[in-house]
C-alpha positions as CSV (number, residue, x, y, z in Angstrom):
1,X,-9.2,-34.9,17.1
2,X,-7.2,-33.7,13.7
3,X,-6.3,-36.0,11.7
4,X,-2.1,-36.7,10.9
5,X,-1.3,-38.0,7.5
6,X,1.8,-38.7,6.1
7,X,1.9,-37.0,2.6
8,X,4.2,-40.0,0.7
9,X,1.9,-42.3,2.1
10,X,-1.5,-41.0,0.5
11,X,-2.8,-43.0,-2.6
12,X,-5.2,-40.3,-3.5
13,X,-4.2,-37.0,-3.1
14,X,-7.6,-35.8,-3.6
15,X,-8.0,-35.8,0.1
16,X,-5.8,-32.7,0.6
17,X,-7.7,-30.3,-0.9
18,X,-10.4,-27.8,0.7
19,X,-14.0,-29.4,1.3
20,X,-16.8,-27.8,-1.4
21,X,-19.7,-26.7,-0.4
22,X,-22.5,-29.1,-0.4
23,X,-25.9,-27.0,0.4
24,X,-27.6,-26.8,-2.9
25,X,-30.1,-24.3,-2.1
26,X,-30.6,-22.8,-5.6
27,X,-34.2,-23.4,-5.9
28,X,-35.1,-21.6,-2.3
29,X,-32.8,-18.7,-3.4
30,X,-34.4,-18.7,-7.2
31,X,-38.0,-18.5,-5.5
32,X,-36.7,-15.3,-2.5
33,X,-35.2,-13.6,-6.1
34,X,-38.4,-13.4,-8.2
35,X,-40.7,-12.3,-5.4
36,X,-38.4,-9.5,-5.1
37,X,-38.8,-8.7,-8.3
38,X,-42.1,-8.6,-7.8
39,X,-43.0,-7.6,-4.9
40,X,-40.3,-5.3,-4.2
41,X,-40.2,-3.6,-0.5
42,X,-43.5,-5.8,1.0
43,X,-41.6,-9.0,0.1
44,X,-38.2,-7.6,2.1
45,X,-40.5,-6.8,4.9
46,X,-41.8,-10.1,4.9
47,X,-38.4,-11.7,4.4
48,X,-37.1,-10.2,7.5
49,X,-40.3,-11.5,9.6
50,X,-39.6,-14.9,8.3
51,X,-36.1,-15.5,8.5
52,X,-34.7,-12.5,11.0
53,X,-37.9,-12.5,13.3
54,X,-38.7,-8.7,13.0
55,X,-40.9,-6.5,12.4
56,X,-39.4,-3.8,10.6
57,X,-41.1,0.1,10.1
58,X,-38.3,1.0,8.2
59,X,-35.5,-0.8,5.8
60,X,-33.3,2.4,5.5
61,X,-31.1,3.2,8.6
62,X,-31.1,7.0,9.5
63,X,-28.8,9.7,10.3
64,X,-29.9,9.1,13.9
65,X,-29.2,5.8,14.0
66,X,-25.6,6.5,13.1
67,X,-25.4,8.6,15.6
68,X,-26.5,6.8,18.2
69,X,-24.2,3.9,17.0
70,X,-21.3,6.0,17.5
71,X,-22.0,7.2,20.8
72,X,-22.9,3.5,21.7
73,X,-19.5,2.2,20.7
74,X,-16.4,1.8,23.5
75,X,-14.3,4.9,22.7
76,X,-11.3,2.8,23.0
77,X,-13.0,0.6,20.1
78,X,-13.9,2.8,17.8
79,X,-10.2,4.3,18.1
80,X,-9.5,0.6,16.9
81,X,-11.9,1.0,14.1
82,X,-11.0,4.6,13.0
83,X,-6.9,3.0,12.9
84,X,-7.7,-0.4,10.9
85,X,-9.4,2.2,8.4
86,X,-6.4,4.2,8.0
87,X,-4.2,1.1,7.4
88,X,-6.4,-0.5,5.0
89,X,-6.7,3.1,3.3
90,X,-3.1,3.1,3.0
91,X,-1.9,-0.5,1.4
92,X,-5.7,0.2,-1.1
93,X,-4.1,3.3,-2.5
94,X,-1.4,1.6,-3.7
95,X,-3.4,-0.2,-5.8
96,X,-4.9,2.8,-7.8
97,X,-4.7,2.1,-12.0
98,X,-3.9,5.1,-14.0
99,X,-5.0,5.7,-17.8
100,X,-2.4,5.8,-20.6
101,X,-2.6,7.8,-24.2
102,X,-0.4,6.6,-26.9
103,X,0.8,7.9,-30.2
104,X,1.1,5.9,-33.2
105,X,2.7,8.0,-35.8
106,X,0.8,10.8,-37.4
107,X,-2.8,11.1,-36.7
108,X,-3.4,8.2,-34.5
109,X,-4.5,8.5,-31.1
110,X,-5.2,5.4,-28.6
111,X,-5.9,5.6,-24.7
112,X,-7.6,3.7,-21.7
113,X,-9.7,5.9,-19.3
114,X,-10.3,4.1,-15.5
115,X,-13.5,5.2,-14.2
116,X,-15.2,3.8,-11.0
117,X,-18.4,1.4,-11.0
118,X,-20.9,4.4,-10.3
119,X,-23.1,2.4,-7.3
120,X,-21.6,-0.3,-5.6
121,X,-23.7,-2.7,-3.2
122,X,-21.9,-4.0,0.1
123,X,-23.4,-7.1,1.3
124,X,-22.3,-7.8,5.3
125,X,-22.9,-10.6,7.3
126,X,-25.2,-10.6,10.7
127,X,-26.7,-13.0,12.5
128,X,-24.4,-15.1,15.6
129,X,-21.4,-12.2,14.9
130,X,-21.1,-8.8,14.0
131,X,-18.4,-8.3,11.4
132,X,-17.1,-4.4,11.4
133,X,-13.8,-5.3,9.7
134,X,-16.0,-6.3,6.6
135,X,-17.4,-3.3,6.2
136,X,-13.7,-1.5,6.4
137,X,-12.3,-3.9,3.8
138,X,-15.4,-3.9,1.5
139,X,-16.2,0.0,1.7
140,X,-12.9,1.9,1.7
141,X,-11.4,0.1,-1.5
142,X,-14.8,1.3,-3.3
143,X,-14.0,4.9,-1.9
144,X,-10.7,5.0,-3.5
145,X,-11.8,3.9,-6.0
146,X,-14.0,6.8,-6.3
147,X,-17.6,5.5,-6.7
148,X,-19.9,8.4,-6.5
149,X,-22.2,5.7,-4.1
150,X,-22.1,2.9,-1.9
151,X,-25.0,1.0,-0.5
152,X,-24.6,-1.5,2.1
153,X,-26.9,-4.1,3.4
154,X,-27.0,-6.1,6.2
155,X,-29.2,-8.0,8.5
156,X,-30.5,-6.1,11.4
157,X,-31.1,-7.8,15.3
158,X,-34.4,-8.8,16.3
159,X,-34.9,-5.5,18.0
160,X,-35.0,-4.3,14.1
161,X,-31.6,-2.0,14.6
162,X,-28.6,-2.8,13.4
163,X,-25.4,-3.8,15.4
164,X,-23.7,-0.1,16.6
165,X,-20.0,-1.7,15.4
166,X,-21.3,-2.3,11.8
167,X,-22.8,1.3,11.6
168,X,-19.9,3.1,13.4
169,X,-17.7,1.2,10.8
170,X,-19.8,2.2,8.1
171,X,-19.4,5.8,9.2
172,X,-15.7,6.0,9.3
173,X,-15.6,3.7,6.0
174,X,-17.5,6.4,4.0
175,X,-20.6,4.2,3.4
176,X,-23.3,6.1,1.4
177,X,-26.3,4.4,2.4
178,X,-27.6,1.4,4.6
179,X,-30.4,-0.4,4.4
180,X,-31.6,-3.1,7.1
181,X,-31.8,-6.6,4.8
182,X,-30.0,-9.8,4.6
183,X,-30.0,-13.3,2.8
184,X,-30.9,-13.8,-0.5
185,X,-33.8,-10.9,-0.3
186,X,-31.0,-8.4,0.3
187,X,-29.0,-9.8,-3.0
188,X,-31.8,-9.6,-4.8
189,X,-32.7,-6.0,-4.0
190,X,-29.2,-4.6,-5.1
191,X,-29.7,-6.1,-7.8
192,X,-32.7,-5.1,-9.6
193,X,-33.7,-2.7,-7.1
194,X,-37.6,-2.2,-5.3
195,X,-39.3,1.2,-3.9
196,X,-36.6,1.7,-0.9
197,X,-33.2,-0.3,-2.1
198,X,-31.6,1.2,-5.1
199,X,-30.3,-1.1,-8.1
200,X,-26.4,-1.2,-8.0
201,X,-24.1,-2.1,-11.2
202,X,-21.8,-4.6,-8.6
203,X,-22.3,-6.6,-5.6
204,X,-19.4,-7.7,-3.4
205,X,-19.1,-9.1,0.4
206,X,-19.1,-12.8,1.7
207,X,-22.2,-14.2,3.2
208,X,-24.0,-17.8,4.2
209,X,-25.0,-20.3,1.4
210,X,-28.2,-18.6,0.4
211,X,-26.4,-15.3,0.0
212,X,-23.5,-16.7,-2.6
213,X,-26.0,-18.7,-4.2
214,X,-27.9,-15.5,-4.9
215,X,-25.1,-13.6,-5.9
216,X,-24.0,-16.2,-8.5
217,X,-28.1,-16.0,-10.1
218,X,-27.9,-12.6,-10.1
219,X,-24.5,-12.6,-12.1
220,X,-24.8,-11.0,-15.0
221,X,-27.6,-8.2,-14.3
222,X,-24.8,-6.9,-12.3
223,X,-21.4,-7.8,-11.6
224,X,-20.0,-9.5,-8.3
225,X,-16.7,-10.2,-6.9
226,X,-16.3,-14.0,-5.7
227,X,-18.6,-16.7,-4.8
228,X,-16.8,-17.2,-1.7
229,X,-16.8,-20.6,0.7
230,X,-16.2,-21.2,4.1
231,X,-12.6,-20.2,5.5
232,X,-9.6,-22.4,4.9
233,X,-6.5,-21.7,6.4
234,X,-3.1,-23.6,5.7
235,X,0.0,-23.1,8.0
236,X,3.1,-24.3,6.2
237,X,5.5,-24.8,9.5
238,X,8.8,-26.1,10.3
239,X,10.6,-27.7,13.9
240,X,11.3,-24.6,15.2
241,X,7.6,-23.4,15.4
242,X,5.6,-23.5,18.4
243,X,3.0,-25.9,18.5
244,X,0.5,-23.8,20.6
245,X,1.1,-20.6,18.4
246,X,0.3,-23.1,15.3
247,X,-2.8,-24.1,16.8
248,X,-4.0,-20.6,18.1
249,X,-3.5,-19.8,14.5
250,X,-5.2,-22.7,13.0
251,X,-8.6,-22.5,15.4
252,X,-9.1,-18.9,14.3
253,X,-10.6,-20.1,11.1
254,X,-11.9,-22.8,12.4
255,X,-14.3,-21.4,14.9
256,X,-15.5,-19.0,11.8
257,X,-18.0,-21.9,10.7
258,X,-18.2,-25.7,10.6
259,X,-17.2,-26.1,7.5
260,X,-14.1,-24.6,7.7
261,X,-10.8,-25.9,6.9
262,X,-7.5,-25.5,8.7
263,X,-4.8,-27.4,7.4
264,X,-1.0,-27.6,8.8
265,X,1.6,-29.1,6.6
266,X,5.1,-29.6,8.6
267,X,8.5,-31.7,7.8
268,X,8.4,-32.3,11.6
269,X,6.3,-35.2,13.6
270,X,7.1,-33.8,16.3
271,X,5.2,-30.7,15.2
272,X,3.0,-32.2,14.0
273,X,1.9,-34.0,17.3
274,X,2.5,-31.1,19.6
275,X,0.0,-28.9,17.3
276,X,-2.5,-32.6,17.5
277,X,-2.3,-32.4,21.2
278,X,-1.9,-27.7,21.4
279,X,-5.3,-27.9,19.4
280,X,-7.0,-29.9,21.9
281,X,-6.3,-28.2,24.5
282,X,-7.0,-24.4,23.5
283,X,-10.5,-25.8,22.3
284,X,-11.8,-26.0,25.7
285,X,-11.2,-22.3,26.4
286,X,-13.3,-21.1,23.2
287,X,-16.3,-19.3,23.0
288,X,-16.9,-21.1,19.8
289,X,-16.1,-24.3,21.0
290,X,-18.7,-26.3,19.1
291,X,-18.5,-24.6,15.7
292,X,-14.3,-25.2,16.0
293,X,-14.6,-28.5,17.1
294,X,-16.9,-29.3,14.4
295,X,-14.7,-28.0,11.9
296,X,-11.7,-29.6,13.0
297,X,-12.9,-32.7,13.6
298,X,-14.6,-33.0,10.0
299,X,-12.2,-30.9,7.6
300,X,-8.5,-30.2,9.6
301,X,-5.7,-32.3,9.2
302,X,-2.1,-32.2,9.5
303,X,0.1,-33.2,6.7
304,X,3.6,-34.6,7.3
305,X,5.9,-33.9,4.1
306,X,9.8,-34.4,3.8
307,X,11.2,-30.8,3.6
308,X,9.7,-27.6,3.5
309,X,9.8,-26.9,-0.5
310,X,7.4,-30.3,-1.1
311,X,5.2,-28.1,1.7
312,X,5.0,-25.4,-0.7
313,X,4.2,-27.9,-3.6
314,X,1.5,-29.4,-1.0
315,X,0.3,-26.0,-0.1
316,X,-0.3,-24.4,-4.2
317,X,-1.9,-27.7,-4.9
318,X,-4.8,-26.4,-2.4
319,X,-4.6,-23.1,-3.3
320,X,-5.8,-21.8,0.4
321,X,-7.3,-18.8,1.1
322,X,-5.2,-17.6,4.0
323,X,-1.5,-18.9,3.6
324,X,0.7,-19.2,6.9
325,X,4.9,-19.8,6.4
326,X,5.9,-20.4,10.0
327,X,9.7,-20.9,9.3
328,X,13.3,-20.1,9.7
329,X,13.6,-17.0,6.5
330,X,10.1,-17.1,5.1
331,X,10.9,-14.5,2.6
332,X,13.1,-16.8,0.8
333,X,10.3,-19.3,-0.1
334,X,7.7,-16.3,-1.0
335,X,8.4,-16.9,-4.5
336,X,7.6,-20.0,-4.5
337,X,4.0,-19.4,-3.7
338,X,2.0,-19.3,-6.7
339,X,-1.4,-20.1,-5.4
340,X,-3.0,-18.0,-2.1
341,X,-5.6,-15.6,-1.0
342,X,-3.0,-14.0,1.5
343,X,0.7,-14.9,2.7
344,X,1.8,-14.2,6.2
345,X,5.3,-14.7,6.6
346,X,7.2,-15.9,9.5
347,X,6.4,-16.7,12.8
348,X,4.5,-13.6,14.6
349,X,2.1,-13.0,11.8
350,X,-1.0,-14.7,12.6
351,X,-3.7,-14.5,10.0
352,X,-6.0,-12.8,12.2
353,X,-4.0,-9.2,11.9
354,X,-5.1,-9.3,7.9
355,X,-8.0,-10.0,9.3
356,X,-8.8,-6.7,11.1
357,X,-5.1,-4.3,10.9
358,X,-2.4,-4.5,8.8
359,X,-4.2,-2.9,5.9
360,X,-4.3,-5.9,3.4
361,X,-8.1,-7.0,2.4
362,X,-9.5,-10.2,4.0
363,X,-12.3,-10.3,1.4
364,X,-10.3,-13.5,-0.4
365,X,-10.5,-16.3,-2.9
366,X,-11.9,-19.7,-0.9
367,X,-12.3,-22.8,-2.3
368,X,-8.9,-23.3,-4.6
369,X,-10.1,-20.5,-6.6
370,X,-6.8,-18.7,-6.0
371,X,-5.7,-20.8,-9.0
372,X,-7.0,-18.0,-11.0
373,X,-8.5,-15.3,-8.5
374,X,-7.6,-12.5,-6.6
375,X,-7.9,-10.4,-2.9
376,X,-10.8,-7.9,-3.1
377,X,-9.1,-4.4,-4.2
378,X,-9.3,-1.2,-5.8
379,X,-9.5,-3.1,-9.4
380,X,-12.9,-4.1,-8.3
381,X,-14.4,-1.0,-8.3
382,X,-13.6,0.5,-11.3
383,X,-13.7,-0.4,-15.3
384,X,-11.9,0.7,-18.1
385,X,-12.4,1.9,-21.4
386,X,-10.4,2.0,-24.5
387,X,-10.8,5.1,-27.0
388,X,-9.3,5.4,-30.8
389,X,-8.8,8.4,-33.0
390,X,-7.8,8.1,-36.7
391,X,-7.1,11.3,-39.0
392,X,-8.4,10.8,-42.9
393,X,-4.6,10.4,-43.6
394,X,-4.0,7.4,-41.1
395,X,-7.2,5.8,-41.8
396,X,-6.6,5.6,-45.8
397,X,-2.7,4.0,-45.1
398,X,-4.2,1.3,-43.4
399,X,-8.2,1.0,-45.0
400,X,-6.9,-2.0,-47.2
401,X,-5.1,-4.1,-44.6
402,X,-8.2,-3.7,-42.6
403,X,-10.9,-4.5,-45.4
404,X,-8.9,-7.6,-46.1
405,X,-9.0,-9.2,-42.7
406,X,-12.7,-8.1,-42.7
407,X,-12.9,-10.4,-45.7
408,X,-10.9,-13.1,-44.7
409,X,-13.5,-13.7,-41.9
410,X,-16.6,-13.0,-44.5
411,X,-17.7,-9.6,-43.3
412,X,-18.6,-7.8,-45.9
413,X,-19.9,-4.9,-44.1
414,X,-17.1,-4.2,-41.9
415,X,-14.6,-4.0,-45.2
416,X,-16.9,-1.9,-46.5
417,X,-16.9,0.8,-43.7
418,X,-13.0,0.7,-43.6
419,X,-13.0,1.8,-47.7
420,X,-16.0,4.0,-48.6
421,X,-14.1,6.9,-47.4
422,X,-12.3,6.7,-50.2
423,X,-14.1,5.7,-53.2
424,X,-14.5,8.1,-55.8
């Protein structure tokens, strides 16, 4: 059963914050990266056989396969799909960057050009669930973004295809390429690339421990977006909630693994022991009864604070990666969140429609690292680079100033370059 603690009562306030992970698995994941390296294509093949349990002919999926995934999927489904995509394609092109020139006087030219990241690798998760909304939230940001291609991975099913959800997402998303890998293997193969997989110049997507381990070696032969952890939610709620909605909302991160975290933090004990006793009860009724129950029972709690604003406090000191305000004008206390993933305000926003509709990404910051990290977006997939023009005229009015701060920091050589344009 959840825990209920009484915030003014707690000695160490340690205890609040979201669990780390604990798996150190960076010795398996160094070994799986080198023999890709090596081996290239034979050591995915053998990958697969050892940790998927197939025999694969082929890594690439083809044309056909596509095809036969969209025929496969529910009609009504895929309509499902095809409107998520639009939504999230929608709130991503807000996020577009656009250059600047500026003029400094005569003969001075300075800019920023955005470009995209030219091949961008998708990494999504298969195994005991099939994640299409991944795909949407990963791929269409790149496509906006403009990168020329996208490569996704993902594990396939011991029949050696992949789900027909992921592929008939892929499809609408825009995805480039697919190619039939997972774990650490697949990491590795974006990364420096063998006979089938091509090298990418980013990697971005959530996946088990042995997949962010890998991603975090691999850092730095290309770029990634997050290390990310196991879901956390935190529902920030007041009296006038409803303790079964609260619960509902809580449970759907907590059946995503064991070590998730869902956390409610209310000024009501009465809330607080109707949500205790709502939980309970909507467990029996899941199909991921275990895994919720597991991660419940080891990493939820309920928090009881004195007013809603020390909630807040309560609720940026854990920096969660979904962020619930059930409460009476939930706009009002927006401002006051200064650390979360995503915010869903009031009391018929459950986390889940960021999850799959609305059109905001669900590729977020776990782990309190939305102290200083951000949703997956647009800004992602592109780079920027900065561009300077000086005329003779402008370079000699400022040569001096230049070659003296040069010298101030003992670079001879860079003063130099700055003046010999005009020595006699």
């Amino acid at each position: 059963m959840i825990k209920i603690l009484d915030y003014k009562e707690l000695k160490d306030k340690s205890v609040i914050a979201s669990p780390k992970p604990i798996n150190d698995v960076s010795e398996t994941v160094r070994d799986i990266i080198a023999t890709v390296r090596e081996r290239g294509d034979a050591a995915l093949y053998d990958y697969e056989a050892r940790f998927d349990k197939v025999a694969l002919t082929s890594l690439a999926v083809s044309a056909e396969e596509i095809k036969e995934a969209l025929s496969a999927v529910e009609a009504d489904f895929l309509a499902v799909i095809r409107k998520a995509a639009e939504n999230i394609r929608e709130f991503h092109s807000k996020q577009l960057r656009q250059g600047f020139e500026m003029r400094r006087g005569e003969g001075v030219v300075l800019g920023q050009r955005v470009t995209p990241i030219e091949r961008v690798g998708l990494y999504v998760p298969g195994g005991t669930a099939a994640y299409p909304s991944t795909v949407l939230m990963d791929a269409i940001p790149a496509k906006i973004a403009g990168c020329p291609k996208v490569v996704m991975v993902t594990p396939p099913g011991k029949d050696g295809k992949v789900n027909p959800v992921i592929l008939a997402a892929a499809s609408v998303a825009g995805v480039d390429e697919i190619y039939k890998v997972g774990g650490a293997q697949a990491i590795a193969a974006l990364a420096y690339g063998t006979e089938t997989v091509p090298k990418v110049d980013k990697i971005v997507g959530p996946g088990n421990a042995f997949v962010a381990e890998a991603k975090k070696q691999v850092f730095g032969m290309v770029s990634i977006d997050m290390i990310a952890g196991p879901s956390e939610i935190l529902v920030v709620a007041d009296g006038g909630s409803d303790p079964r909605f609260v619960a509902a909302d809580m449970l759907s991160q907590a059946e995503h693994d064991r070590n998730a975290s869902a956390v409610l933090v209310t000024d009501s004990p009465s809330l607080a022991k109707g949500v205790q006793g709502a939980i309970e009860a909507l467990l029996e009724g899941m199909a991921r009864r275990d895994i919720a129950r597991a991660s419940i029972d080891n990493n939820g709690k309920i928090i009881v604070v004195e007013d809603i604003l020390q909630g807040i406090d309560v609720a940026n000191a854990i920096a969660p990666e979904h962020l619930e305000l059930c409460v009476e004008e939930p706009f009002s206390y927006l401002s006051k969140v200064k650390h979360a993933g995503s915010v869903f305000l009031g009391r018929n926003c459950p986390e889940a429609i960021g999850d799959y509709y609305a059109g905001m990404n669900h590729t977020l910051p776990t782990c309190g690292t939305a102290r200083f990290s951000s949703p997956l977006s647009v800004d992602d997939f592109i780079k920027k680079t900065q561009y300077a023009y000086y005329s003779a005229d402008a370079l000699a009015e400022v040569a001096e100033e230049v070659a003296l701060f040069a010298r101030k920091e003992g670079l001879t050589g860079h003063a130099k370059s700055a003046t010999i344009r005009f020595e006699e």
